[in-house]
C-alpha positions in Angstrom: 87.8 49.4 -9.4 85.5 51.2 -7.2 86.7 55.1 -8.4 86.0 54.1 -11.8 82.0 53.8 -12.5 79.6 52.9 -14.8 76.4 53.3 -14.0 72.8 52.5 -15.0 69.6 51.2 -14.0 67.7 49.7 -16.7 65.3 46.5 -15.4 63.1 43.7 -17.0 60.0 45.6 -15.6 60.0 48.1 -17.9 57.9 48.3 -20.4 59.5 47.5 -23.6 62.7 46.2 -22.2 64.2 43.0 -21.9 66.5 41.2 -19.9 69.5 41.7 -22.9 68.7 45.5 -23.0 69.1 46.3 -19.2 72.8 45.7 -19.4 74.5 49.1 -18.0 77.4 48.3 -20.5 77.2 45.6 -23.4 80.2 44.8 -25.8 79.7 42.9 -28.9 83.3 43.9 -31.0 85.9 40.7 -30.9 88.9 41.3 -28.8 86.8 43.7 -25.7 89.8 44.5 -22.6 88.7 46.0 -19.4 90.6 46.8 -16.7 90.6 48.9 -13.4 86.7 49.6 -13.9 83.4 49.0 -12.1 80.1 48.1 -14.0 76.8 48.7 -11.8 73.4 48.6 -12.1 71.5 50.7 -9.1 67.6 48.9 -10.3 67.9 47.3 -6.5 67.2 44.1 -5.0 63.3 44.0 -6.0 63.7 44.7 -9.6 64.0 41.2 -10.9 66.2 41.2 -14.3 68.6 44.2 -14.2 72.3 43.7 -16.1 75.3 45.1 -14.7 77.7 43.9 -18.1 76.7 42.1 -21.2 79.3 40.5 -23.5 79.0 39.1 -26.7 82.8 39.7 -27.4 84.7 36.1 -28.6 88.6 36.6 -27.0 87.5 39.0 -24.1 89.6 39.9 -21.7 88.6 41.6 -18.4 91.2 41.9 -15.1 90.8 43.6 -11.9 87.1 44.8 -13.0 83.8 45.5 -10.6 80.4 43.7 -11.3 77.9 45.5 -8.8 73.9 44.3 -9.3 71.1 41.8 -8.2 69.4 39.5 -10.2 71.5 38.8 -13.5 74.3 41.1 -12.3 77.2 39.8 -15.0 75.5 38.6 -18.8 78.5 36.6 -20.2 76.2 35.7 -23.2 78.5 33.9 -25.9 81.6 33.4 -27.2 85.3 32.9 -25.5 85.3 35.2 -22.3 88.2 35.6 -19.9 87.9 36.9 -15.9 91.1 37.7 -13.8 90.5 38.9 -10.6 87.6 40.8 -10.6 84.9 40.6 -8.1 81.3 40.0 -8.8 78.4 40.7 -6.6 74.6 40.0 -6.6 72.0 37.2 -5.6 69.9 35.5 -8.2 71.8 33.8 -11.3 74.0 36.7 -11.5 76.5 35.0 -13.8 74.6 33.8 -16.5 74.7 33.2 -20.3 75.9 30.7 -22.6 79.0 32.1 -22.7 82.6 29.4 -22.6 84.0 31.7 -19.7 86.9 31.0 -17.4 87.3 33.3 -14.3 90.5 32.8 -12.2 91.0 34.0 -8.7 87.9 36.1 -8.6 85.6 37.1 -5.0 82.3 36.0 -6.3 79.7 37.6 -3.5 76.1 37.0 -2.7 74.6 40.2 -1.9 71.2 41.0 0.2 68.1 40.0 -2.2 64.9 41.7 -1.5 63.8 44.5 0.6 62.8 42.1 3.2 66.5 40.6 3.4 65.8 38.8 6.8 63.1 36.8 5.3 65.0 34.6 3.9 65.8 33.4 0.3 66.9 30.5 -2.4 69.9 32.1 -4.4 71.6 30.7 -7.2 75.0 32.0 -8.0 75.0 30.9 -11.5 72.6 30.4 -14.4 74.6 28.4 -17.7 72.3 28.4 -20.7 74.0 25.7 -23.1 71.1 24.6 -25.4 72.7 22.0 -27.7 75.8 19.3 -26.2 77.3 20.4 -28.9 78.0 23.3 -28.2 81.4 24.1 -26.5 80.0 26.7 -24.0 80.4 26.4 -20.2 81.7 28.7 -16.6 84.7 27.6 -15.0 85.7 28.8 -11.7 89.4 28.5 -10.8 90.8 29.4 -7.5 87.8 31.6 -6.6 86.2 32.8 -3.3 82.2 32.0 -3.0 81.1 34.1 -0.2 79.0 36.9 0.5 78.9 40.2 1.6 79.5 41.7 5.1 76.2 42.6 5.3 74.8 39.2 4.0 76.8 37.0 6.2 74.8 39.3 9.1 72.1 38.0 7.6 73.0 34.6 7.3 74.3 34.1 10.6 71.6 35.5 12.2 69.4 32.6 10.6 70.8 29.9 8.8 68.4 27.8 7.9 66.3 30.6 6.0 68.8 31.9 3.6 70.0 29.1 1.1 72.6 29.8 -1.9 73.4 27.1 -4.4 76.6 27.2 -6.9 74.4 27.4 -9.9 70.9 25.8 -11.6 70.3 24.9 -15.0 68.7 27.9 -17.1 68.9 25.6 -20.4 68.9 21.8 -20.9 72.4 21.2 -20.8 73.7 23.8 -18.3 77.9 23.5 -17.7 78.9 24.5 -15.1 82.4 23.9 -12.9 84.6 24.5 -9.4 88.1 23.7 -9.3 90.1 24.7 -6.5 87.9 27.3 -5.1 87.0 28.8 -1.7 83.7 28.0 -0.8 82.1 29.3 2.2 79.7 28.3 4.6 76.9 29.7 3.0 77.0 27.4 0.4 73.9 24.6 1.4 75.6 21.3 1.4 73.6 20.0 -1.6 75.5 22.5 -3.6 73.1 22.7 -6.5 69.5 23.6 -7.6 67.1 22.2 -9.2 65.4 24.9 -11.8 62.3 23.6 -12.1 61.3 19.4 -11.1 63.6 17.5 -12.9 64.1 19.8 -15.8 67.4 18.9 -17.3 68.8 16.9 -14.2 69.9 14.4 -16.5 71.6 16.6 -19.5 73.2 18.9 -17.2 77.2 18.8 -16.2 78.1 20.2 -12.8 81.4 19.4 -11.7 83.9 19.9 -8.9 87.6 19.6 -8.0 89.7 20.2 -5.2 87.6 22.7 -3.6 88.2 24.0 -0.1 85.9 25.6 3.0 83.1 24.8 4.8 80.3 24.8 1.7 82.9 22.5 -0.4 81.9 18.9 1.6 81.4 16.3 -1.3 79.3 14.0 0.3 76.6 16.1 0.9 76.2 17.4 -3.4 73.1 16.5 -4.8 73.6 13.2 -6.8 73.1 14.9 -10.5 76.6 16.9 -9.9 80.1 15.0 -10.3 83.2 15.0 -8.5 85.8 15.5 -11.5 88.0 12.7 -12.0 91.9 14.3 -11.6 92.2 13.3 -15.2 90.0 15.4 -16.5 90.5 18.2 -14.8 92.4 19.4 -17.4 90.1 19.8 -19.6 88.8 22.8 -18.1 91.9 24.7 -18.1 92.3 27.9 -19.8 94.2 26.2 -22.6 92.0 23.8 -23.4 88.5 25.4 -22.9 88.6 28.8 -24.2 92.0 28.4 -26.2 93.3 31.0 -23.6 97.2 30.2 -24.4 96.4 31.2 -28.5 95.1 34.7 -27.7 95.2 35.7 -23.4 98.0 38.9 -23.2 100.6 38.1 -20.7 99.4 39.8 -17.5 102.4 42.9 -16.6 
C-alpha cells in the first residue's frame, strides 16, 4: 500500500464516459484477492464522478489495500464483497454501489472536495443503491475509523459550521446502510445522515447503528429515519450471516 500504484484518471465529464467506465481498475471474475496495493484515480476534487475501484466480483476479498479519489472513489457495485483493513479516502459518496459488502477495521477518510476547500461543503460518506427490499445488498462497517484527513481536519477546524459530512444518503429507494462498533469523529454532524433529495426514500431506507464510539457517534442527536440497532440484531450483520463470509473468507496468515 502506497509503493504499489494504480493509476488513472478517467471522469464522468468526458464525453462518452460514464460513471461505471471511469473506474482506474474494475474486476468482474468471481473469487477477485487484492492485497498490499493502492488504487487511485488523479481526476481531482472538481471532476464530479471519477472511480478509483469497481467490483462486480461475488466472494471478493481485498486486505491491507489503498482507495485514493474524490467523488465515487470505491464502486462496490454487486455481489458478496469483503474489506480488511484497507483505508479509503475521498468526499462525495465515495463508497457506493449495491454491493452486500462488509469492511472490518478500515480508516475511512474524508478528503478536501473542491478547489475552493475553505468554502465549505455537504459530504456524504456513503451512497447504498438497493432497489428492490428484496434484495440482500447492504455496507456494513465494523470497527472502522470515520475521520478525515490531516489536511481536511485543518479545514474543518478552522470552520466548523461550514463543512458538514454525513455517514451515508440514499442513492436508491431502499438504501442499507450500517455502523457497528466504529470510530467516529468529530466531523461527523450530529444528525448523522442525509437526506438525498426531500423525502425521497426516508421511509424505505435502513440506516442503523451499534456501539459506536467518538465524538460524531452521539445517538440522540441522529435524524429520526436512522435506528439504533437493537443488541439482538446485531448479528445479523455479521460477516457470517450477511455475506456468508465463514463459507468462502481465507483465514488471514
Amino acid at each position: 500500500m502506497g509503493k504499489t500504484i494504480i493509476s488513472g484518471a478517467l471522469n464522468a465529464g468526458m464525453p462518452g464516459i460514464t460513471t461505471y467506465d471511469t473506474a482506474t481498475v474494475g474486476v468482474l471474475g468471481d473469487g477477485f484477492m487484492a492485497s498490499g496495493i493502492t488504487f487511485r484515480n488523479t481526476a481531482g476534487p472538481d471532476a464530479h464522478q471519477a472511480v478509483a475501484f469497481r467490483s462486480d466480483s461475488d466472494l471478493s476479498v481485498i486486505e491491507n489495500c489503498e482507495f485514493l479519489g474524490n467523488q465515487d472513489t470505491l464502486y462496490v457495485h454487486s455481489l458478496r464483497q469483503f474489506y480488511k483493513k484497507c483505508r479509503i479516502q475521498g468526499n462525495v459518496d465515495f463508497i457506493f454501489g449495491n454491493s452486500a459488502s462488509v469492511f472490518q477495521d478500515c480508516e475511512i477518510l474524508v478528503a478536501p472536495r473542491q478547489l475552493k476547500p475553505e468554502k465549505g461543503e455537504n459530504n456524504a460518506v456513503t451512497a447504498h443503491g438497493r432497489t428492490d427490499p428484496a434484495q440482500s445488498t447492504g455496507l456494513v462497517f465494523q470497527n472502522c475509523l470515520i475521520n478525515g484527513t490531516e489536511e481536511y481536519m485543518r479545514y474543518y477546524y478552522s470552520k466548523p459550521k461550514v463543512h458538514k459530512n454525513f455517514l451515508g444518503r440514499p442513492w436508491k429507494e431502499f438504501s442499507r446502510t450500517v455502523f457497528i462498533n466504529c470510530v467516529i469523529e468529530a466531523l461527523i454532524n450530529p444528525n448523522g445522515w442525509m437526506p438525498w433529495k426531500g423525502v425521497f426514500a426516508l421511509k424505505t431506507l435502513f440506516y442503523g447503528e451499534f456501539g459506536n464510539t467518538g465524538p460524531g457517534s452521539i445517538p440522540s442527536n441522529r435524524v429520526p429515519w436512522s435506528t439504533q440497532i437493537p443488541s439482538q440484531h446485531v448479528q445479523s450483520f455479521s460477516v457470517q450471516n450477511f455475506i456468508q463470509g465463514d463459507q468462502w473468507i481465507p483465514t488471514s496468515s
